[in-house]
N, C-alpha and C positions, 0 to 999 in steps of 0.2 A: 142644486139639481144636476146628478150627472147626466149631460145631453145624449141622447142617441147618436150622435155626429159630429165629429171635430175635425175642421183639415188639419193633417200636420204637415210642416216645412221642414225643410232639409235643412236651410241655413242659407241654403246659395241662391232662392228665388231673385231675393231685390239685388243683387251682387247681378246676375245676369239680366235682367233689364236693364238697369243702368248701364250694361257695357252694351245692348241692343240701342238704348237710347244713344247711347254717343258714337257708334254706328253710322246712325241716320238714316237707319229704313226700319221705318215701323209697320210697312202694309202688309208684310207677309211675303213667304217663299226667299228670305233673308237667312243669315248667318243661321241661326238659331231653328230656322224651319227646316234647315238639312242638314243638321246634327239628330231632331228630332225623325225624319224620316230615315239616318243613317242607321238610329236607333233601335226602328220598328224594324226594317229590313233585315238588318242581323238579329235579331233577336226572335224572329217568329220565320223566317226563309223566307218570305213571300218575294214575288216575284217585286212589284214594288207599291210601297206605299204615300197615302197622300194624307197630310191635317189636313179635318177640315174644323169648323169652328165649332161642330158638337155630332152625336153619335147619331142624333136628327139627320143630320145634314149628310152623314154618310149612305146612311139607309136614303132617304130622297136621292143620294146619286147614282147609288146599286140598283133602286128602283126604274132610274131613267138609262141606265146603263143596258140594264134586264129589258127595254123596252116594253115597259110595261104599256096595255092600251084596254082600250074602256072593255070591261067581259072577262078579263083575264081573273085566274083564279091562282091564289097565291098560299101553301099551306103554311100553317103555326099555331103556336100554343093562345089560347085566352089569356092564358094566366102571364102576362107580359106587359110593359110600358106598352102605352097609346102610339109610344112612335114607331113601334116595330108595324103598325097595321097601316098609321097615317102615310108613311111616305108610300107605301103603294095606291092606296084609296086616293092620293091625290093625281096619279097619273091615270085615273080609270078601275084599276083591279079590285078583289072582291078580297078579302079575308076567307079564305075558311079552317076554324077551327078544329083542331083537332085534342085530346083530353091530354094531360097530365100522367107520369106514371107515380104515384105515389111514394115510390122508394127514391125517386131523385127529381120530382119537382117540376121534372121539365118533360118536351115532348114525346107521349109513349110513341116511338117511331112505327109498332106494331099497328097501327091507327091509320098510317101514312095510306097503304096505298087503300085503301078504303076508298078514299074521297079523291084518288085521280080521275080523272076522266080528260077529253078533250080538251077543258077550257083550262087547266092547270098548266100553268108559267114557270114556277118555283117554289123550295120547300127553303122556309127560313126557320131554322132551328135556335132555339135560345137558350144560353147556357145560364141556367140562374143557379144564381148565388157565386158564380164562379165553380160549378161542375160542368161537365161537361153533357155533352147530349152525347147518345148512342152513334157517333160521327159514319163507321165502318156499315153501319146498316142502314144509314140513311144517305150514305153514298153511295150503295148500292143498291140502291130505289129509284134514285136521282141517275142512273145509268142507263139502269132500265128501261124507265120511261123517257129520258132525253130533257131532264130537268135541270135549271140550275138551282143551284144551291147560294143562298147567301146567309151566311151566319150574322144572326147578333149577338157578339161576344163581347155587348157595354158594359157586363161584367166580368169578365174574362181574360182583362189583360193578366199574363205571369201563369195563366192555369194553362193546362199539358191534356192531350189526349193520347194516351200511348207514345208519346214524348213529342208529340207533337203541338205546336202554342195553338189555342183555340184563335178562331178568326183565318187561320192559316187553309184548311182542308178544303171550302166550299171555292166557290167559283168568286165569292168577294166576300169579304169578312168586315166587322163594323166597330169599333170599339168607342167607348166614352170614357172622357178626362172632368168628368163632372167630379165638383168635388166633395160631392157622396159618394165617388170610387177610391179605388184605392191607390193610384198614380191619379194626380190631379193636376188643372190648370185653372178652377172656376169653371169656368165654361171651354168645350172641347172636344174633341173627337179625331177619327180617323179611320179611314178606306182601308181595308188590304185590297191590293188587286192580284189574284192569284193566277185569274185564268190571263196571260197575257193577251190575247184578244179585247180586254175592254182598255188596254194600260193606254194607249195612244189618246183613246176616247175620253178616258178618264178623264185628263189632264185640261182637256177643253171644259169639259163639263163644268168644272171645279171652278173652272176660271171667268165664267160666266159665258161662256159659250165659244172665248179668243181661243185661238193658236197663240197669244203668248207667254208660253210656256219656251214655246220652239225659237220667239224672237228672244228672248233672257238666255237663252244658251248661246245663242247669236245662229242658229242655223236660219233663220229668214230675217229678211234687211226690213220685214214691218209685220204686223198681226192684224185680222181682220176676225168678224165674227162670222164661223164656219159650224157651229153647231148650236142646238139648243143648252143654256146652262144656267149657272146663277152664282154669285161674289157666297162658295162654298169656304176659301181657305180664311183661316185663323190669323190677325196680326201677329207682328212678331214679337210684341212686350208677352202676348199669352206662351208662346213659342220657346221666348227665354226662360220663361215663369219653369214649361213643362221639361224643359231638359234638365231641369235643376233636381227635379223630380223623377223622372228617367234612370238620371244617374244611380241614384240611391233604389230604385227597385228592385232589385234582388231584398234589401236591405230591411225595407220596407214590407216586404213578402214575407220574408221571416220572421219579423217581430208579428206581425199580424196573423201568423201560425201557432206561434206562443200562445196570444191570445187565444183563440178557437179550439189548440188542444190543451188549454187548461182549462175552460167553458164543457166542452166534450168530456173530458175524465173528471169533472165534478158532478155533472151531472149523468154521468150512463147508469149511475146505480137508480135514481130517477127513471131513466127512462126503463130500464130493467123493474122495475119494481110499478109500471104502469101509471105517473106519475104525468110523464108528459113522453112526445115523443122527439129527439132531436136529431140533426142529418148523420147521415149513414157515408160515407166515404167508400167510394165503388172501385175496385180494380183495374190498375194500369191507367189510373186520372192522379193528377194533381190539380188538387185545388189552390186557390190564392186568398183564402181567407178572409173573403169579401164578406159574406153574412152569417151569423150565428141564429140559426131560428128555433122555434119549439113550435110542436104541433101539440095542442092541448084535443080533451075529450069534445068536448064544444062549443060555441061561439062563447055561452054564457059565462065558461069558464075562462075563456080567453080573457075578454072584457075586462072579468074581475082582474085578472094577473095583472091587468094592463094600467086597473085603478090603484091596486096594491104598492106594484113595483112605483106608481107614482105619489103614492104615501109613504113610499122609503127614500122617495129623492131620486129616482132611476127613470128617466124617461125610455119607454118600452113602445115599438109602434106594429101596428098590424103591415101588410104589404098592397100589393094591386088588388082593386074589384076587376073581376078578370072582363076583357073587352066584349066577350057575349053580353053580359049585363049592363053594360055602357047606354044610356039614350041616344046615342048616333047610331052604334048597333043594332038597337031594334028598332030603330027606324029604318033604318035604309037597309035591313040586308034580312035573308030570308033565314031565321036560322032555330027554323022549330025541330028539325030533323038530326037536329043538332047532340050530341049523347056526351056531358060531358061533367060525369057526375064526382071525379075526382078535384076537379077544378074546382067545382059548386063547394064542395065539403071541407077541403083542405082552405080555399080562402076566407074561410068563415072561422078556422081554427089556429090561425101561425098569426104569430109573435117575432118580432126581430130584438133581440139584447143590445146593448151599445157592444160596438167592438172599433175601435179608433185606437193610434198609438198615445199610451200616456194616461189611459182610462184607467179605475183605479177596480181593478178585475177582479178582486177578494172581494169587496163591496157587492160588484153586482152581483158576485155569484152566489154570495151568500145571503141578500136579497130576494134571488131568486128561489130560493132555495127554502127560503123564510114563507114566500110566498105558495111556492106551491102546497105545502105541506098546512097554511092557513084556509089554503081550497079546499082542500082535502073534508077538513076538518068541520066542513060547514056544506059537505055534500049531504 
């Protein structure tokens, strides 16, 4: 069975632990945690960045950073991981959803101001699959109304919006090193902090609530606890594990482009010929070839694809039940008012292909390829 998900190693992971272990600082903000933050900071401009131990934990510190409190109203997509809505619903805030634009997945920004009013805090945009969101028009919304912006860009490391790295643009940016991404550590994550006004705050937060930050530079002779926070940063065996990974990202970018534009030019005649439909690559974005997906005619046919490609040895998987449909959802939040019919439609039709370094990509594609045409044939 070829898996839908493989980590791949660079070579240098246990090579860099083992030099972290003989070190003899394992608890983090160590050698290897400010290579990895050297890293993020060159590589995306942000003013400065922090690991924290996963893309959870970033979004929980943007949340508390944004001052989230009980009433607040927070925009985003349905169609998103549970954690883009959890870390604010834990400081008090409300989700409100807004639909999907069908051509990219992610949030129609035209939707946005619809649903300001008063009680709105922030607009957190999510870049899936590794596209970008409409950044330019939903910065200027977020101007307008005196909104921040916090990107989730858990999949988004390496991807550009008008050459700019996603995570970068909003007022704090989120990323994940899970290793269903495509730079990985296991488990992982990390803060941008763009607007410098949260960078001081940050730092406490992260650290459970100390000024030691400020004592480990040696600028104060002791640390006490000065703010609310929580044990956010990452040991350093995960830290050496991610630099090793880092390094090679360009690297890594690349081959996993290969992959999705040999996936893309086998199947556009497919899609062209109303077969299925696959993403569309927009204008002045670069993507980082995080997911290959097909959008089929309807669930039923999804389904099959999904029993097919696992009768050919190809494990194929659907994505998020979007978080309106969630039992927490409709429990606690009011959301009949709610219009969010591309969201409804599209998660009931997409498929993800495996796409990992090392996959054996004739196979799937031709699998696939096997498969839709056996659909077809039994319509």
């Amino acid at each position: 069975m070829i898996p839908f998900n493989k980590p791949y190693l660079t070579g240098k992971e246990l090579e860099y632990i083992k030099k972290a272990n003989n070190l003899g600082q394992l608890s983090g903000d160590g050698l290897f945690t400010e290579k990895c933050r050297n890293w993020l900071e060159t590589n995306t401009s942000t003013n400065s960045a922090l690991l924290t131990n996963s893309c959870t934990a970033a979004l929980e510190m943007a949340a508390i950073l944004a001052d989230i409190k009980n009433g607040d109203e927070i925009i985003m997509p349905s169609y998103t991981f549970v954690s883009t809505a959890n870390a604010f619903v834990l400081r008090g805030g409300k989700p409100v959803f807004v639909d999907i634009d069908p051509n990219t997945l992610n949030m129609d920004y035209k939707l946005v101001e619809r649903v300001i009013n008063e009680k709105t805090k922030a607009i957190v945009p999510v870049h899936y699959a590794g596209f970008s969101c409409e950044m330019d028009e939903i910065i200027k919304i977020s101007k307008k109304y005196n909104l921040l912006i916090i990107e989730d860009a858990a999949q988004g490391v390496m991807s550009k919006y008008k050459s700019r790295a996603l995570g970068s643009m909003g007022d704090l940016g989120c990323y994940s090193f899970h290793e269903t991404k495509n730079i990985i550590s296991g488990e992982g994550g990390a803060i941008l902090i763009n607007n410098k006004d949260f960078e001081e705050r940050a730092n406490y937060i992260r650290d459970k609530g100390t000024n030691r930050s400020l004592f480990n530079k040696g600028k104060i002779d002791k640390y006490s606890w000065v703010d609310i926070g929580s044990s956010f940063l990452p040991g350093e065996l995960t830290a050496a594990f991610l630099f090793a990974q880092m390094e090679k990202a360009e690297e890594i970018t690349r081959e996993r482009l290969k992959i999705w534009n040999f996936y893309k030019n086998g199947l556009k005649i497919m899609d062209e010929e109303g077969f299925v439909s696959i993403p569309k690559e927009q204008k002045d974005r670069e993507h980082n070839g995080h997911i290959f997906y097909l959008i089929h005619k309807n669930n039923f046919e999804r389904d099959l694809f999904i029993q097919k490609m696992k009768e050919k040895k190809v494990s194929v998987v659907f994505h998020y039940i979007p978080l309106h449909n969630s039992p927490y959802a409709k429990k606690n939040f009011n959301l009949k008012s709610q219009n969010l019919k591309y969201t409804e439609s599209i998660f009931n039709r997409i498929s993800r292909i495996p796409l990992w370094l090392g996959v054996n990509k004739e196979y799937v594609l031709n699998a696939v390829i096997e498969s839709l045409y056996e659909i077809k044939k039994e319509r």
